[in-house]
N, C-alpha and C positions, 0 to 999 in steps of 0.2 A: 673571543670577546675583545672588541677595542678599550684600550687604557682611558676612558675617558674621561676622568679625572686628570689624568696625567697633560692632556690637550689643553684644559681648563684652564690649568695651574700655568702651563705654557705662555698661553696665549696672554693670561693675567701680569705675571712675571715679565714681559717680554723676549721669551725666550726664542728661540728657531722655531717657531711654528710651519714654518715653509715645509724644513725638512721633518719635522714631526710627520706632516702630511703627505708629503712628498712621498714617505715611506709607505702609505695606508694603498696608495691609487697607483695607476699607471701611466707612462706617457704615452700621449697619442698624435699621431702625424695629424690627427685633423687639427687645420687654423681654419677660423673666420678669415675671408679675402681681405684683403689690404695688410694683413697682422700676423706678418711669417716668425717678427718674434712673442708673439702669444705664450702663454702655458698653459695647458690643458691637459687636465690627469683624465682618465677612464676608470672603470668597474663596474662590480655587478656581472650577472650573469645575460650574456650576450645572443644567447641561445634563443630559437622560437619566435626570431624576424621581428619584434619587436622595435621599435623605434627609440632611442634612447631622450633622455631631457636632459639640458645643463642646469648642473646647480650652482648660485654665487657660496660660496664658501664665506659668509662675510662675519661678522660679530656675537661675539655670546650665546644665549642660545640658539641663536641663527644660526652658527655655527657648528654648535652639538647637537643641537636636536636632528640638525641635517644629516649631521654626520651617524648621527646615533640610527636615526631613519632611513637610512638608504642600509647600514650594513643587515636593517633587519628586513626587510624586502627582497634586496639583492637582485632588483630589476636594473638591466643596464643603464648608464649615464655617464654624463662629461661630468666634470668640475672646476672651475676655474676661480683661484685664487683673489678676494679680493676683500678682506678682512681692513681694517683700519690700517694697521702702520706698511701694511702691502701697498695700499691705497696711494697713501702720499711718498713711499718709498717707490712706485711704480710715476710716479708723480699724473695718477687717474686714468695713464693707461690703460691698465686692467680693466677699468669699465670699460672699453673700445671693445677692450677683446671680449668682455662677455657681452655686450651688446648686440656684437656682430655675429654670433653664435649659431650657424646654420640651423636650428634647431628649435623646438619650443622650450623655452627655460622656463627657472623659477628665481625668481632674485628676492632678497628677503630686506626689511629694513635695514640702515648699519647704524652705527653711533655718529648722530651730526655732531657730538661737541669733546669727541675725545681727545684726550691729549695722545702725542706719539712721540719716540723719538726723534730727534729733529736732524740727527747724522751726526752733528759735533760737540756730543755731550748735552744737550739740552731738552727739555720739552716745548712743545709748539701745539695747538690747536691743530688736528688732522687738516692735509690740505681738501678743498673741496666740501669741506663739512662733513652731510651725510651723501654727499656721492648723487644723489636723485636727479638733479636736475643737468650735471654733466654726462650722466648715464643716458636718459631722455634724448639729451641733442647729439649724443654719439651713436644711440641706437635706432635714430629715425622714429621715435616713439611721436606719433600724433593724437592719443588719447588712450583714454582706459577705463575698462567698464566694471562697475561693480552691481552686481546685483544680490538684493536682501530681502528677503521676501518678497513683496509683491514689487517692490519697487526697483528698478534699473535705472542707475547714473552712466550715464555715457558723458565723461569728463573729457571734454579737448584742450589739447596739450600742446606746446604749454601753454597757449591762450592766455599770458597773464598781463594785467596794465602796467608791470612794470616789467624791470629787463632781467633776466638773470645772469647777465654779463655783470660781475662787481666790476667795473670797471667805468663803466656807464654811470654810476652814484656819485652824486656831489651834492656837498653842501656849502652855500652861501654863506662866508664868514660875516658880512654885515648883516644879512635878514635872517639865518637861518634855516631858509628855506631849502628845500630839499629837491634835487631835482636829477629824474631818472630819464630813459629814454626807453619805447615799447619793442616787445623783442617778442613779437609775434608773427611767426611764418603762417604767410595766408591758405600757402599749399596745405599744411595738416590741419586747418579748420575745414577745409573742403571736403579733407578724406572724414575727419570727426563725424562734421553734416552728412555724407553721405551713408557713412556706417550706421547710424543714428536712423535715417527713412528706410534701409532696409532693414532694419532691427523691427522697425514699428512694422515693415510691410509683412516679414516673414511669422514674424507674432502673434500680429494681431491686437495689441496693446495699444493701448491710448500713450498719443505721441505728447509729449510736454517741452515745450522750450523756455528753458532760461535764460535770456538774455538780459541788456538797459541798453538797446540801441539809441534811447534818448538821451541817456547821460555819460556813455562812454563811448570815445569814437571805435574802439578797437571792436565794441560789439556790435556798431552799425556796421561795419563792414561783414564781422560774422553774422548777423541777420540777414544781411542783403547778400552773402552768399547760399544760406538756406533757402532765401526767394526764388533766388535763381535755381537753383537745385530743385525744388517745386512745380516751377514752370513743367508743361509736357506730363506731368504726370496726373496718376490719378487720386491723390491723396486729398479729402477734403477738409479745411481748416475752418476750425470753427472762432474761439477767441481770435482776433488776426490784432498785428499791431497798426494805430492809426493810420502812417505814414508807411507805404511798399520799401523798404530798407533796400532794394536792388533800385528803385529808381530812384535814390535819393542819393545811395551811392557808384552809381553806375558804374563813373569812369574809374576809380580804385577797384570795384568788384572787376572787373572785365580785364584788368590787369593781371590779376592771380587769375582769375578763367581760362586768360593765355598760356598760362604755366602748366596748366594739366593736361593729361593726355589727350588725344582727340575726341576719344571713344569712353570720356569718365562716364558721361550718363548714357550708354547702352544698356537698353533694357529698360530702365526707370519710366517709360513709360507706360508698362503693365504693371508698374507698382502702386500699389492702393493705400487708405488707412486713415487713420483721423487723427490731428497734429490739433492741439491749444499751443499759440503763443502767448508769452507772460511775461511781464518783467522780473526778471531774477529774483529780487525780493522777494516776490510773493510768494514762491515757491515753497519756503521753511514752511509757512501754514497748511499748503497745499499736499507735501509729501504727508504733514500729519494726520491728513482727514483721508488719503489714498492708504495710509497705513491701517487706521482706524475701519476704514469700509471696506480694507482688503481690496483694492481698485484695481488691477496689475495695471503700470504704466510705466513707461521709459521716458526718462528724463534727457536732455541736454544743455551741459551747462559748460561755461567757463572755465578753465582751472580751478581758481580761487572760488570760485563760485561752488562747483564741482568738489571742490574739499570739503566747506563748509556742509555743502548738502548729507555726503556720505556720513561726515562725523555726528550731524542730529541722529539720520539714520541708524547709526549705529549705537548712539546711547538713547534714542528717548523711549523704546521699551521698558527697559529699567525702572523712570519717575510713572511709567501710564500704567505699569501693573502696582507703583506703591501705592497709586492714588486710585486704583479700585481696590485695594485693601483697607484705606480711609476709609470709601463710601461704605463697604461692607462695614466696617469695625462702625462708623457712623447707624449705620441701620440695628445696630446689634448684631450682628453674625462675623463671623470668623469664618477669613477664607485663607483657601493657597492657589494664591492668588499666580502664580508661578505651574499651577496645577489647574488653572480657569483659564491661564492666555490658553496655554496649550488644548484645551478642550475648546475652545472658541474658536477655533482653529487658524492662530496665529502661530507664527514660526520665528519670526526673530528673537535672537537672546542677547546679546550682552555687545554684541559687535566684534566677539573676539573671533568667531566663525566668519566672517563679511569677507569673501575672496574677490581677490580683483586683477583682470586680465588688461595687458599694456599692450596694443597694437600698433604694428610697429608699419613703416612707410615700406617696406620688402623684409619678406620673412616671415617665419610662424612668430606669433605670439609670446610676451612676457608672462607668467603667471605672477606677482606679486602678492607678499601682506608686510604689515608692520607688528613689531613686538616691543610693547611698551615698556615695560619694564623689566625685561630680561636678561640688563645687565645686571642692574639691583638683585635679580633673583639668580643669577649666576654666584655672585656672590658669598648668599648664603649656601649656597652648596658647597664652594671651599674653604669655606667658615667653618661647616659640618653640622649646622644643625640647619636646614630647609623649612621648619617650623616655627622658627625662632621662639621657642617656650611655648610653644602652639598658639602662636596670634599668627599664623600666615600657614599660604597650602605649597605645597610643593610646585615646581613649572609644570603645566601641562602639554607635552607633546602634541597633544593630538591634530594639530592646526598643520605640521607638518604630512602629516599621513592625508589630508584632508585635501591640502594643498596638490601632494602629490601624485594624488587620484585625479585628483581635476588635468591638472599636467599631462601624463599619460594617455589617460582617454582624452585629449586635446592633441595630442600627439601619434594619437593609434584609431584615428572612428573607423567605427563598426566591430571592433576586436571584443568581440562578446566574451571569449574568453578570460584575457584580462580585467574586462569589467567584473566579471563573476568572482574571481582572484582577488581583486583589490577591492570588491566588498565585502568578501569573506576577513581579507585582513584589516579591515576596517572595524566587522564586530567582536575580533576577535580583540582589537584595543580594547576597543567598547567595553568589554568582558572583565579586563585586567584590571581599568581604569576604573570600575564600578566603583561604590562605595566610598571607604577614605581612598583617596589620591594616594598610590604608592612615589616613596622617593626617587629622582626622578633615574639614578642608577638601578636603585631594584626594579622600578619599573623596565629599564634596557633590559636586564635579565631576563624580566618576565615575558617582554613579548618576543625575545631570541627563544625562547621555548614556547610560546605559544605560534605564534606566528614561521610555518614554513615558508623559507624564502622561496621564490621565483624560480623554475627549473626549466622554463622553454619549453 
């Protein structure tokens, strides 16, 4: 059994966490190219040709729950250090090295606004924040797909109107005025768009796009690279936007056209399917009447755009089952209402399950999620009461094992065996976790006895 309290208290204190961990894993000659001074630990059982995943080692329960999850599996994997004050004492290195990862990973939120130590007695704001968006341009990440029930966000990256170079931000001492510059590579809108038509081709989903190519230039140019991406194929569009966005932006689209390989659209012209264009706006209503009528469709949208869209997605579940417990309590009847979505046969919950996959410009895949509250709830774990007087529940793991399953079998298709393995230890959480929420160490106990690890 790992100390894992003793990590907690560590990592909380500021203590040597490095070597804490250091001690847990091993080292391994594999480096990502370019990054001969990397660190990368290994473990797990390497047995039965399995392909390993890297894990970010980064904050709070991101940290333990990982940790706690991998020793109870015990299926092979990297791991590479990149926790907060590793972060800015690597000065964001470390994301290079996990970015560049020959592998499919899983990288978890960090803390955008922690303090660390700052080298010479003081504290400082982590450098980089929460790491994401220097992670992205290290990793070649050109978007990232979340799918939730019926509906698929294919988010391009970083696609955003403003830059994420701090450096670019100024403000005008006489007016106030704020003024950034756009830091959008044409090249991963291309790959976004084209991910996005084979997504709808191989599916069969209803294609959606969110754009404002009338109101933002950065999304007339991403419009009018979908136009072109269109052209030669067999996809039929129905909503279109007024204005052909590739002949309007021609001479810019044909500039990034240049940039891609010769041979991007081979093939695309056996690809088929039905594509609405929208103005991004409209979209928030639209996801809600596709959730409502179960539509399955794939979205494409902007970064910013793309955030917003996932975060409805992932809470308006929540107000649409309280507000048919209204109309029930309204009619006179008492319902469970939470016991009606799921007989109705909806499936989204709460958006803490909503996995999302970072694709990256060469290489497998990112698997990502975020954990809101996890420092807060770290917390009261070394506090010692997880309950606090029983107005709160313990952290729940389970997003980890969930996470990690997707990883895996993203990392091993066709290995029906491990499919079979990692559903079985899937219900066996399922099992432990019933009922009240056990604490989240007796929980580590319980499923170190429940759960046999991994044997090749």
């Amino acid at each position: 059994m790992i100390d894992l309290t003793s990590i907690a208290r560590t990592e909380s204190e500021g203590g040597d966490l490095f070597g804490a961990l250091a001690a847990l894993y091993e080292a391994t000659d594999l480096r990502p190219d370019g990054y001969p001074e990397a660190v990368v630990w290994k473990g797990g059982n390497d047995a039965g040709g399995i392909n390993p995943v890297a894990h970010s080692l980064t904050d709070a329960y991101a940290l333990l729950g990982t940790v706690a999850a991998i020793d109870i599996l015990g299926l092979p994997f990297y791991a590479v250090p990149m926790w907060s004050q590793y972060r800015h004492d690597t000065r964001l290195a470390c994301l290079a090295w996990f970015g560049n990862m020959p592998c499919t990973s899983i990288k978890w939120s960090t803390a955008g606004d922690a303090y660390v130590n700052d080298g010479a007695g003081g504290r400082v704001v982590v450098m980089g924040k929460s790491g994401n968006a220097p992670l992205r341009t290290q990793a070649g990440v050109y978007c990232n797909v979340r799918p939730y029930g019926p509906i698929t966000v294919v988010r391009s990256m970083p696609c955003l109107p403003y830059s994420q170079n701090r450096g670019a931000f100024s403000v005008d001492a006489q007016s106030g005025i704020i003024h950034s510059e756009m830091n959008t590579p044409g090249v991963q809108m291309a790959y976004a768009n084209r991910l996005f038509l084979k997504m709808v081709h191989e599916t069969g989903r209803l294609g959606r796009v969110a754009m404002k190519p009338t109101q933002a230039m950065e999304d007339g140019i991403n419009a009018g690279l979908h136009a072109w991406l269109l052209q030669g194929t067999g996809f039929a569009v129905g909503r279109a936007y007024a204005v052909d966005p590739y002949e309007e932006n021609r001479e810019a689209v044909d500039r990034i056209v240049g940039l891609l390989p010769a041979d991007f659209k081979a093939g695309m012209d056996q690809w088929s399917g039905r594509v609405e264009q929208h103005i991004s706006d409209t979209n928030y209503g639209l996801l809600l009447w596709d959730l409502i009528e179960q539509r399955d469709c794939i979205v494409l949208a902007t970064d910013l755009d793309g955030d917003r869209l996932t975060d409805l997605l992932a809470d308006v579940s929540d107000p649409l089952r309280a507000f048919a417990g209204r109309v029930a309590g309204h009619l006179g009847q008492e319902a469970d209402t939470t016991a009606l979505w799921r007989d109705m046969g909806y499936r989204t919950g709460n958006g803490r399950d909503m996995t999302s996959v970072m694709h990256r410009m060469s290489g497998p895949p990112i698997h990502e999620q975020t954990l809101g509250s996890a420092d807060a709830m770290l917390l009261r774990l070394l506090a010692g009461d997880e309950w606090v007087g029983g107005s709160k529940q313990p952290y729940d793991p389970r997003i980890h094992f969930v996470l990690i399953r997707d990883a895996y079998l993203d990392a091993n298709p066709g290995n029906e065996r491990l499919r079979t393995w990692l559903d079985a230890a899937l219900d066996s959480f399922d099992r432990v976790y019933s009922g009240s929420r056990p604490g989240f160490l007796d929980g580590y106990r319980q499923l170190k006895a429940a759960i046999a690890p991994w044997n090749g």
